[in-house]
C-alpha positions as CSV (number, residue, x, y, z in Angstrom):
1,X,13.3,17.3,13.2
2,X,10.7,18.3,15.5
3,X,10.2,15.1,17.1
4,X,13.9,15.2,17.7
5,X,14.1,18.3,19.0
6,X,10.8,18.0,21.4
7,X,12.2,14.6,22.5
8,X,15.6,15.7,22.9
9,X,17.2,13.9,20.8
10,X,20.6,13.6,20.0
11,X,22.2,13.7,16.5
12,X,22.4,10.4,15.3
13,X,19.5,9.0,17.6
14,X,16.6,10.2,15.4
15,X,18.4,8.2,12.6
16,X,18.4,4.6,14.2
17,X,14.7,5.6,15.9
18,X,12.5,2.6,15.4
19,X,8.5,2.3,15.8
20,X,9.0,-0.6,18.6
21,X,11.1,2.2,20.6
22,X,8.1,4.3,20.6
23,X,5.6,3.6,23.8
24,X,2.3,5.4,22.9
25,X,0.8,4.7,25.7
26,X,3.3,5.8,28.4
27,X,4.4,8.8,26.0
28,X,8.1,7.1,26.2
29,X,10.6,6.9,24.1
30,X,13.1,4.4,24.4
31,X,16.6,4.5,22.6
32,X,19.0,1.5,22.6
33,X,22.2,0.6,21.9
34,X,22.1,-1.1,18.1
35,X,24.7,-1.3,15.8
36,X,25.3,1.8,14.3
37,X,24.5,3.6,17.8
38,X,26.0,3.9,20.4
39,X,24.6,5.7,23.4
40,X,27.1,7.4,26.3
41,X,27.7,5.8,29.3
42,X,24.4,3.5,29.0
43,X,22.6,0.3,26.9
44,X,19.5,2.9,27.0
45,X,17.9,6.1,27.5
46,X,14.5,7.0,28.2
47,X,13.3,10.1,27.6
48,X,9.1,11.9,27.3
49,X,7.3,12.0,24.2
50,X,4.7,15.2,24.7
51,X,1.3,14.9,23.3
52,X,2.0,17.3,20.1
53,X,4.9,14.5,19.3
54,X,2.6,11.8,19.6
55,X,-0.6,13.5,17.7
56,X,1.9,13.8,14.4
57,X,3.2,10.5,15.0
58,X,0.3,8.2,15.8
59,X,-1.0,8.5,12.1
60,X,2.1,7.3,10.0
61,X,3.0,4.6,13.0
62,X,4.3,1.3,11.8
63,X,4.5,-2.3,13.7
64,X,8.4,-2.3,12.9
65,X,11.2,-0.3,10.9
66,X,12.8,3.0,10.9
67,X,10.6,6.0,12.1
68,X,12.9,8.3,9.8
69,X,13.5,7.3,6.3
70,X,14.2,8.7,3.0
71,X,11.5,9.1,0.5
72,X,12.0,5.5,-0.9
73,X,12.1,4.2,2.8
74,X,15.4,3.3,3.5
75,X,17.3,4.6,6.4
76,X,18.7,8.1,6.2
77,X,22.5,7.5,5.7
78,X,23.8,10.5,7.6
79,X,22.5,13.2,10.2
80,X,22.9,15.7,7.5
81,X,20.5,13.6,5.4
82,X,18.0,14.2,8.4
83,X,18.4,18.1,8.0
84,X,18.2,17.8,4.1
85,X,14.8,15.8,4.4
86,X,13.7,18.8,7.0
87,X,14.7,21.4,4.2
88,X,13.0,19.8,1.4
89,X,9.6,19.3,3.6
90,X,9.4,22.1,5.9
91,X,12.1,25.2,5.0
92,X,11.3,25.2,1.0
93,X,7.3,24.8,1.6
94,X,7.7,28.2,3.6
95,X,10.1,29.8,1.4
96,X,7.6,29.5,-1.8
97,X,4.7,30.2,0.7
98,X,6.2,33.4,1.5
99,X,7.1,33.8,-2.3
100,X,3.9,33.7,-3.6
């Protein structure tokens, strides 16, 4: 969700996000057109990936696939799935930090 919201991300884009859209060297970010996604008015969008996005996403960078998956690794099958995989990794942690 951060990465999303850093990158500027649109709903459904951080869904479709794959590794070889990803330039760490340029800090760039490329999305494409793909089946599934389709961007407005464009086959592409670029758009700046600071160096905070690119510190926590450097260490779990693949060659090819989904940036975003599900526990099990498949691709998340809704936006809302996104925000539920947030939840469950960064809102609950807090909430029981705070708890305890």
């Amino acid at each position: 969700m951060a990465t999303a919201y850093y990158a500027g991300l649109r709903n459904s884009e951080p869904r479709f996000l794959t590794w070889d859209e990803i330039d760490f060297d340029r800090s760039l970010i490329t999305i494409r057109n793909k089946p599934g996604l389709t961007l407005k008015n464009c086959g592409f969008r670029s758009v700046p990936l600071n160096k905070e996005r690119r510190e926590i996403l450097l260490p779990p960078r693949k060659e090819k696939g989904r940036c975003f998956t599900d526990p099990k690794g498949r691709q998340l099958e809704s936006a809302s799935k996104l925000y539920h995989e947030f939840d469950r990794l960064i809102v609950r942690p807090s909430r029981r930090q705070v708890l305890l």
